[in-house]
C-alpha positions in Angstrom: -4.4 34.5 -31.2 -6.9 35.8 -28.4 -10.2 37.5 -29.5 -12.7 39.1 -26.8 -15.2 37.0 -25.8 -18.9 37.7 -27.8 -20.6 40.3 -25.7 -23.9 38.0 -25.8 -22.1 35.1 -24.4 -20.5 36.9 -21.6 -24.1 38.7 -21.2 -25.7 35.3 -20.9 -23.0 33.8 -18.4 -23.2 37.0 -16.8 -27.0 36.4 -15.8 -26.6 32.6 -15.2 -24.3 33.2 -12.6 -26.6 36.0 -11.1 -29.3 33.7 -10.7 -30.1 31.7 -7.2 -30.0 28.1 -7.4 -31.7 25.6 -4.9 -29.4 23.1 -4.4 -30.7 21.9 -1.3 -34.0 21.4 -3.0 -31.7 19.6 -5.7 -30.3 17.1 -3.3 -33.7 16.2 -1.9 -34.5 15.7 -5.5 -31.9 13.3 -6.1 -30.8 15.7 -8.9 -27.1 16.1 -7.4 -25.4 14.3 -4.5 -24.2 15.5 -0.9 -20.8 15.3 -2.5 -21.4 17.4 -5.6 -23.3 20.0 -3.4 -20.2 20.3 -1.2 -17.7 20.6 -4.4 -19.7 22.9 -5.7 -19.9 25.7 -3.0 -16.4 25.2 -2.4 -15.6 27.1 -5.8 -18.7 28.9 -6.6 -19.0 32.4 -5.9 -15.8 32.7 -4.3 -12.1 34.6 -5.5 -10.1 33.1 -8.5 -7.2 32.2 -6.1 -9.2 30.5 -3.5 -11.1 28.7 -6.5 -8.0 27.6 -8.0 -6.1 26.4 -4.6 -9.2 24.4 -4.0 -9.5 22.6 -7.8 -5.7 22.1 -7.6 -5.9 20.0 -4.1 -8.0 17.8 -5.5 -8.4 18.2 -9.4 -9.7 14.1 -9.6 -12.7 15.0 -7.7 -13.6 18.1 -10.0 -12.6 15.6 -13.4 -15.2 13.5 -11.3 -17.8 16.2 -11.1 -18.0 16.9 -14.2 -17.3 13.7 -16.4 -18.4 11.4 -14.1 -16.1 8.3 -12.6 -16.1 5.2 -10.2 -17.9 7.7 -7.9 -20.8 7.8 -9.7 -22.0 10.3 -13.1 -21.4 13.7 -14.3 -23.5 16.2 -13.0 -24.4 17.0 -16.2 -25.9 13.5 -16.7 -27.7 13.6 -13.4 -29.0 16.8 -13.6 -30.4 16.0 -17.0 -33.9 16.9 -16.3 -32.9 20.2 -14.4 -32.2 22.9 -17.5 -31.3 25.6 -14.6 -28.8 23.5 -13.0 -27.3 22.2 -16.6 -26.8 25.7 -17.3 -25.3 26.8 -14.3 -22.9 24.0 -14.3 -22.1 25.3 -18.0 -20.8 28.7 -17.2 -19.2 27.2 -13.9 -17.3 24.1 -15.6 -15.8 27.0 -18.5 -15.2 29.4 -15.3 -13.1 26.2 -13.8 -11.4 25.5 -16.7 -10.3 29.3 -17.7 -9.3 29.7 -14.0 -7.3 27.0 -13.3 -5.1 26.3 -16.4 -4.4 22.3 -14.8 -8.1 21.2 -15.0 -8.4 20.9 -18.8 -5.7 18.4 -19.1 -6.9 16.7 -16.0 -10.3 16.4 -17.9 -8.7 15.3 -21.6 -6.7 12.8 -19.3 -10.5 11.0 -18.8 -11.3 7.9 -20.9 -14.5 9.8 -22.3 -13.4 13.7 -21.8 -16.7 15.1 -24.3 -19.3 12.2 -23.3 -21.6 14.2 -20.7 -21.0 17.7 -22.8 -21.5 16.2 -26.9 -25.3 15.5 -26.1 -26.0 18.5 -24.9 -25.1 20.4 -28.1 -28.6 18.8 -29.8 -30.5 19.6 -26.6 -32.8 22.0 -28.6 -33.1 22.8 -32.4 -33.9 26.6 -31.4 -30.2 28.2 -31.9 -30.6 30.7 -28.8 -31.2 28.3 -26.5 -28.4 28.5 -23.5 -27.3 25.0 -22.9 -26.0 24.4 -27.1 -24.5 27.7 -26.9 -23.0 27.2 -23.6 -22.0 23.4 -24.4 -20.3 24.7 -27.5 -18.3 27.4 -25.6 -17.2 25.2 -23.1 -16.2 22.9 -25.4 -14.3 25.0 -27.7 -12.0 25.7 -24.4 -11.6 22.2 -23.9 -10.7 21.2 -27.5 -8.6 24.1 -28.2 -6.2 23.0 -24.7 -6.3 19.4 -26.0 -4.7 20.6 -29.7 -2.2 23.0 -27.7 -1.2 20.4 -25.6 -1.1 18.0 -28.2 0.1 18.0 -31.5 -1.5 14.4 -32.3 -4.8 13.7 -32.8 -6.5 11.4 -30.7 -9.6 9.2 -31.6 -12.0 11.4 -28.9 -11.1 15.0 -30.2 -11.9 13.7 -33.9 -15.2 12.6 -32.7 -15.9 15.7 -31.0 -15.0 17.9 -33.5 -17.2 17.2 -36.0 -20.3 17.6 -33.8 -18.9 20.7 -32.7 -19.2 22.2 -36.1 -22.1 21.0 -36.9 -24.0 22.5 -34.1 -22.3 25.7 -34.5 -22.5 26.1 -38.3 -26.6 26.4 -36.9 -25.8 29.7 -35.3 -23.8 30.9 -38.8 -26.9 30.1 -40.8 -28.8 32.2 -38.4 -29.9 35.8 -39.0 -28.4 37.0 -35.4 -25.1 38.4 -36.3 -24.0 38.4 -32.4 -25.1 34.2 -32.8 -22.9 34.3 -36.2 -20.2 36.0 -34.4 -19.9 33.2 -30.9 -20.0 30.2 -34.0 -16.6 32.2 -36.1 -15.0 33.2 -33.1 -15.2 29.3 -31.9 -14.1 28.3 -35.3 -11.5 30.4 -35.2 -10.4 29.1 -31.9 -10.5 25.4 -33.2 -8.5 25.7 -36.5 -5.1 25.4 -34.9 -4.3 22.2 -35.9 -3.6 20.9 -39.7 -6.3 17.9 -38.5 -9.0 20.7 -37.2 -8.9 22.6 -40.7 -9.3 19.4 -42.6 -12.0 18.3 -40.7 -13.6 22.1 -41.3 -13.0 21.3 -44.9 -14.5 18.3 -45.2 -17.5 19.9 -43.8 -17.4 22.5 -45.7 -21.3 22.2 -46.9 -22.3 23.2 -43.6 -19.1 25.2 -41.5 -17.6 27.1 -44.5 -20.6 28.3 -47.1 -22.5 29.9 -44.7 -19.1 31.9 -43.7 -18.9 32.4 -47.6 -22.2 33.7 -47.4 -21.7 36.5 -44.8 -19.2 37.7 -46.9 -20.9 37.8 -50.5 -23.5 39.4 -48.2 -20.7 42.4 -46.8 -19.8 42.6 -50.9 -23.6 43.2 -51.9 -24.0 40.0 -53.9 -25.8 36.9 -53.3 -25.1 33.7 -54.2 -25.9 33.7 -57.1 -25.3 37.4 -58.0 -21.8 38.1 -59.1 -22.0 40.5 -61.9 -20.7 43.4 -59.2 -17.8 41.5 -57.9 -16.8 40.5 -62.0 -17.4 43.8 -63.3 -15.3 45.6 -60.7 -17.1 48.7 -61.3 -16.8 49.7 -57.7 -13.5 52.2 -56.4 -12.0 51.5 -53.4 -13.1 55.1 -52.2 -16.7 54.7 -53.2 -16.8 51.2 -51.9 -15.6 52.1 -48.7 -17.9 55.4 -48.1 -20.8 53.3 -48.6 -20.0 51.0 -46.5 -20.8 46.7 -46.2 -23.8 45.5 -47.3 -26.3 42.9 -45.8 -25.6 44.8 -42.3 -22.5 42.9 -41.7 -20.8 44.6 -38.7 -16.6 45.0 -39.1 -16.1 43.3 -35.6 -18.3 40.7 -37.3 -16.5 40.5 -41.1 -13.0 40.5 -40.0 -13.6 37.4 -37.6 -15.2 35.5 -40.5 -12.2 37.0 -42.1 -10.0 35.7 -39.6 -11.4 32.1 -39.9 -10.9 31.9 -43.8 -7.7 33.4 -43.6 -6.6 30.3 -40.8 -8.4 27.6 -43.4 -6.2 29.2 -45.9 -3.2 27.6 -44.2 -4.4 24.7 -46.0 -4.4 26.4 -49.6 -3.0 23.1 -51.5 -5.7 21.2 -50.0 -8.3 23.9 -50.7 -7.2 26.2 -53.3 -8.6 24.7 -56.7 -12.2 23.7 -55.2 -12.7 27.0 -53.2 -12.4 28.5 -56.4 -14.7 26.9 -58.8 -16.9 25.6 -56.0 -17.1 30.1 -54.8 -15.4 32.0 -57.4 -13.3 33.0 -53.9 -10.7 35.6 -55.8 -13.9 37.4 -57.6 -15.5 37.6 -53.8 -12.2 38.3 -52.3 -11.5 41.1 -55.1 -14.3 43.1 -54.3 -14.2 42.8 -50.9 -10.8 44.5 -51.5 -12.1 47.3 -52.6 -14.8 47.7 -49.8 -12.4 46.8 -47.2 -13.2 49.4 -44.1 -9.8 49.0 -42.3 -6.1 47.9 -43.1 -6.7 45.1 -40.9 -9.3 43.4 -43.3 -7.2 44.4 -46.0 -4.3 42.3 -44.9 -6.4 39.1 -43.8 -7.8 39.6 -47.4 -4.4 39.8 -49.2 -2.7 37.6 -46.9 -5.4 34.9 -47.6 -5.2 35.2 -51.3 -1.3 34.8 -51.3 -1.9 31.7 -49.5 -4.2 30.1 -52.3 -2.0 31.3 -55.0 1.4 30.6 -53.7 1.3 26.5 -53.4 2.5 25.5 -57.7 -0.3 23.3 -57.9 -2.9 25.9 -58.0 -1.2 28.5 -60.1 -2.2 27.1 -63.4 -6.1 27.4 -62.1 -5.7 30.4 -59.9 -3.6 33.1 -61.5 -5.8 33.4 -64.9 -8.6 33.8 -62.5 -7.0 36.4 -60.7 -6.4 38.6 -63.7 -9.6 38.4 -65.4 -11.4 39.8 -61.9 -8.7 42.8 -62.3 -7.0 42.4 -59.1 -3.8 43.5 -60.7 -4.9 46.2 -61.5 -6.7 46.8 -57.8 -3.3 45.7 -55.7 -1.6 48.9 -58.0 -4.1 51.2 -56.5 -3.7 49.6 -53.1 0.2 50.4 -53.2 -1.0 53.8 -53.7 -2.7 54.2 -50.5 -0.9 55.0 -47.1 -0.4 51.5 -45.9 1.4 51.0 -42.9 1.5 47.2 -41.3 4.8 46.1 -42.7 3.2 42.0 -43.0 0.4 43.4 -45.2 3.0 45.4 -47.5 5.5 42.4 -47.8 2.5 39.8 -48.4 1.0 43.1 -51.0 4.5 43.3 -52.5 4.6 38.9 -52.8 1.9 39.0 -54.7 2.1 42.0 -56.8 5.1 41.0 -58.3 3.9 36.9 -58.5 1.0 38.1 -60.8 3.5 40.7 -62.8 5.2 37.9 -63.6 2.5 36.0 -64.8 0.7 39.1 -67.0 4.1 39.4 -68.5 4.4 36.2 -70.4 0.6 36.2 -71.3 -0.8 37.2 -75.0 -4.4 38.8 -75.3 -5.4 35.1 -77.1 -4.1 33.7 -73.3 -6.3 36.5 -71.6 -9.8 35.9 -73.4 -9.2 31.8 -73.5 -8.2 31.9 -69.5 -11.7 34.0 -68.9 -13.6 31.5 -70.8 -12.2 28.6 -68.9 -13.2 30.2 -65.5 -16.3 29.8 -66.3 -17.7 33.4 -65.8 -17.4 36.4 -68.6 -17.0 39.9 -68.4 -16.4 43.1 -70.3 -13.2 42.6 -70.6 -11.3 44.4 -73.4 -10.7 41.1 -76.1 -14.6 41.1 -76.4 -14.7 44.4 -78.1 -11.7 44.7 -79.6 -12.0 44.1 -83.4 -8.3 43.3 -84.1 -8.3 40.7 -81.7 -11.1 39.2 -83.0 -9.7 39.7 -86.3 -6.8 38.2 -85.7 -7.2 35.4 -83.5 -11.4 34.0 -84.3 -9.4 30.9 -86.2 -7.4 30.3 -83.6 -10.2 30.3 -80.7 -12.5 27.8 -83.2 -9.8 25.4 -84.2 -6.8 25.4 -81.3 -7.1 21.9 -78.7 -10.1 20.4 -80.9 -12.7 23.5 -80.5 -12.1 23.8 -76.9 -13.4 27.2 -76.2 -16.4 27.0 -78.6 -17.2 24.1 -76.5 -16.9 25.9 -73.0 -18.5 28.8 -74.6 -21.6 26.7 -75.3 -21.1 25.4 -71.8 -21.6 28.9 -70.3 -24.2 30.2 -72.4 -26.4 27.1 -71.5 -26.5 28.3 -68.1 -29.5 30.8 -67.3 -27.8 33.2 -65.3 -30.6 34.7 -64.0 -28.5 37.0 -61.9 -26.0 37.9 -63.8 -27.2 37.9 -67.5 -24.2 39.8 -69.0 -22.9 37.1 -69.4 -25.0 35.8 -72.0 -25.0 39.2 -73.5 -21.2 39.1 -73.4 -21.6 35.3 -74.9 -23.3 36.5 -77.7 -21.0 39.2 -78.5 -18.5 36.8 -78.8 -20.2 34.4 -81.3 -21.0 37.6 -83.2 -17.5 38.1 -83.9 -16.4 34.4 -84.4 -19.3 34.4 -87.2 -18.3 37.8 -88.6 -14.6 36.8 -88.6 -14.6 33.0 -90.1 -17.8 32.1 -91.8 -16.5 29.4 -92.9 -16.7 27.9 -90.0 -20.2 28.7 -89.0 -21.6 24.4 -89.3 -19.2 24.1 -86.7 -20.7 26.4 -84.7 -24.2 25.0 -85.7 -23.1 21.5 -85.0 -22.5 22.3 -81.3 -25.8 24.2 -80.8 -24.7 27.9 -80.6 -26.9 28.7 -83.5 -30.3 27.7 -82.1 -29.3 28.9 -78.1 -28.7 32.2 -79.7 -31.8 32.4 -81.7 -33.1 31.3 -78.2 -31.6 34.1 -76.4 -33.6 36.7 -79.4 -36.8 36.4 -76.7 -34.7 36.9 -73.0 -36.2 39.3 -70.9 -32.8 41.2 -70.6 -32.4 43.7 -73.1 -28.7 43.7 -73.3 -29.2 39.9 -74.0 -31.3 40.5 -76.8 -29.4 43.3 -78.6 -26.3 40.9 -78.6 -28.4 37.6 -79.5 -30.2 39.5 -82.6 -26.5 41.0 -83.6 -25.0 37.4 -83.7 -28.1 36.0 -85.7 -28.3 39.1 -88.2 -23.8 37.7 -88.8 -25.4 34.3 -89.4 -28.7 35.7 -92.0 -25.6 37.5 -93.7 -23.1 35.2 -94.4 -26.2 32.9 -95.8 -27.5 35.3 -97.9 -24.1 35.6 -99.2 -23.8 31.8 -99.7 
């Protein structure tokens, strides 16, 4: 899977290259040797063949050059006070290693392949300066050869690899999208291996929630601002005329895309905590229906499948994924004019895996499986007064008063972002007081009474109007009493 290189990294490269070097001044210096001069013109500036003929007649002097050896240090360690030569040997050592396809496993062959280049990827905090993002590139190349060559993992790739994510989930947690965009198209280039995306996973606090990040930001919520991506308000058609939010460039969200979708291979690894640790199927519903191009659409789909599919996660997974309506969203995505046949058999997969679950699920199995995500909408058992008539009992007594209990879990939260869901909270108690009195102390005994009588004073006014309407069920059954 190739991408095109970032057009800021090859505008960078570009301008190293351009710029005059005094090597003889370099030598005198004791910065490089005689012999390093002399390897180094003979493949500088000169044609791709004539550069690989020359690295191929003696590829143990070039492993030499640049990792060092009986013949004395890497360049890049000699050169260590000299950022214009550490740069230029940067772009050169990737130009060598792109041009002549034998020197990258003539490097990994070294005892210490990353030692002179792992350093340099904490050479400065500031995420634009060259020799990080230039280490990183070149070391992306490397690693990706090793895992191409290699199935195995070896003891020096999973030391590497680590510090290669860290430094580059810096430039994802930067506001430069064209920064963002060199770190995911790295990442993208790394995860080949089953070892590469658990490492990614296990690092997931710094390489994949900044990634999650760019893409809450392309559905126009936040973090912590979900009620859009719930409510799934928003039609495809609308969604896509008005575009991504945050400023997220396509080229930009379908590599991010593209990175997920490769972590994804690992969906019985991943699939449970991705989805209470990001609520990925609300994010990855909405983003559905924003989706700009059919290309997005089937990374999207195509990623969701692969969370879904391993039997472990269905139990956790497939409630989620009806209570955010994607049902309901993959029927109007049939409709459309779709025409890349792995999108419609992956479309088609999944359609008919969620049919089957919707089928042999009751409206009781709707409302409890949106309680236990966690996260309440408007769904239709909230207002439905013969649901609530008919199965109140049922939600207060079934599995020792589980759902009460996660009820009260939820409505502790604040959700200062997304306060429907207390109002929706509310509503519910409403209706559990209106439809079994009787079992009111129950509800008293795990503090529902006194957070709703709370709730009377929220700032929200949806909040308050359900809060008050839940108390006044209360004041009227006691009156009664």
């Amino acid at each position: 899977m190739s991408l095109d290189p970032p057009t800021y990294l090859n505008s960078l490269q570009n301008n190293i290259r351009a710029r005059p070097i005094p090597w003889e001044g370099a030598v005198r210096a004791g910065t490089i040797t005689d012999i390093d001069l002399k390897r180094i013109k003979a493949v500088d500036k000169v044609r791709k063949d004539q550069r690989r003929q020359t690295v191929e007649s003696d590829t143990d002097a070039y492993r030499s050059l640049l990792l060092g050896g009986d013949q004395g240090k890497s360049v890049l360690e000699s050169a260590a006070k000299r950022a214009d030569v550490i740069q230029y040997m940067l772009v050169l050592a990737s130009d060598l290693i792109n041009d002549v396809p034998s020197l990258a496993p003539a490097l990994l062959g070294h005892p210490s392949p990353y030692k002179p280049f792992l350093p340099l990827l904490s050479y400065s905090t500031n995420p634009e300066d060259p020799i990080p993002l230039l280490t990183s590139s070149f070391l992306a190349s490397l690693t990706t050869t090793a895992q191409t060559d290699s199935s195995k993992s070896n003891p020096q790739m999973d030391e590497a690899l680590p510090k290669l994510y860290k430094y580059l989930s810096t430039l994802t947690k930067s506001q430069d999208s064209g920064l963002q965009d060199i770190a995911v198209q790295e990442y993208s280039a790394l995860l080949r291996t089953k070892k590469a995306r658990e490492l990614f996973w296990r690092q997931r606090q710094d390489t994949l929630n900044p990634l999650i990040d760019i893409l809450r930001a392309a559905a126009g919520a936040g973090r912590d601002s979900d009620s859009t991506m719930w409510s799934g308000g928003t039609s495809i058609r609308s969604a896509t005329e008005a575009g991504l939010g945050g400023g997220v460039g396509l080229q930009l969200l379908y590599h991010v895309l593209l990175t997920i979708w490769q972590l994804s291979f690992e969906g019985s690894l991943i699939g449970k905590d991705l989805e209470r640790e990001q609520e990925i199927l609300a994010l990855y519903t909405q983003l559905l229906r924003l989706s700009p191009k059919e290309k997005t659409t089937r990374l999207l789909i195509s990623t969701i499948l692969n969370l879904i599919t391993p039997s472990a996660n269905r139990s956790d997974l497939l409630p989620v994924a009806t209570t955010v309506r994607l049902p309901t969203l993959l029927t109007n995505l049939k409709a459309r004019h779709l025409t890349d046949p792995d999108l419609l058999e992956d479309l088609e997969t999944l359609t008919s895996m969620l049919a089957d679950y919707t089928s042999s699920q009751t409206t009781f199995d709707e409302y409890a499986s949106e309680v236990h995500t966690g996260h309440l909408r408007w769904s239709p058992p909230h207002r439905d007064a013969n649901f609530w008539r008919d199965n109140a009992r049922k939600i207060l007594d079934e599995n020792q008063a589980e759902l009460p209990k996660q009820l009260m879990e939820i409505m502790q939260k604040k959700w200062e972002n997304d306060k429907q869901v207390l109002a929706i909270a509310c509503n519910d108690v409403a209706w559990l007081v209106k439809e079994a009195p009787e079992k009111r102390v129950q509800l008293e005994k795990l503090g529902v009474k006194a957070r709703v009588m709370e709730l009377m004073t929220d700032e929200n006014e949806g909040v308050r109007w359900e809060s008050l309407r839940a108390v006044g069920e209360w004041l009227r059954y006691s009156f009664e009493d």
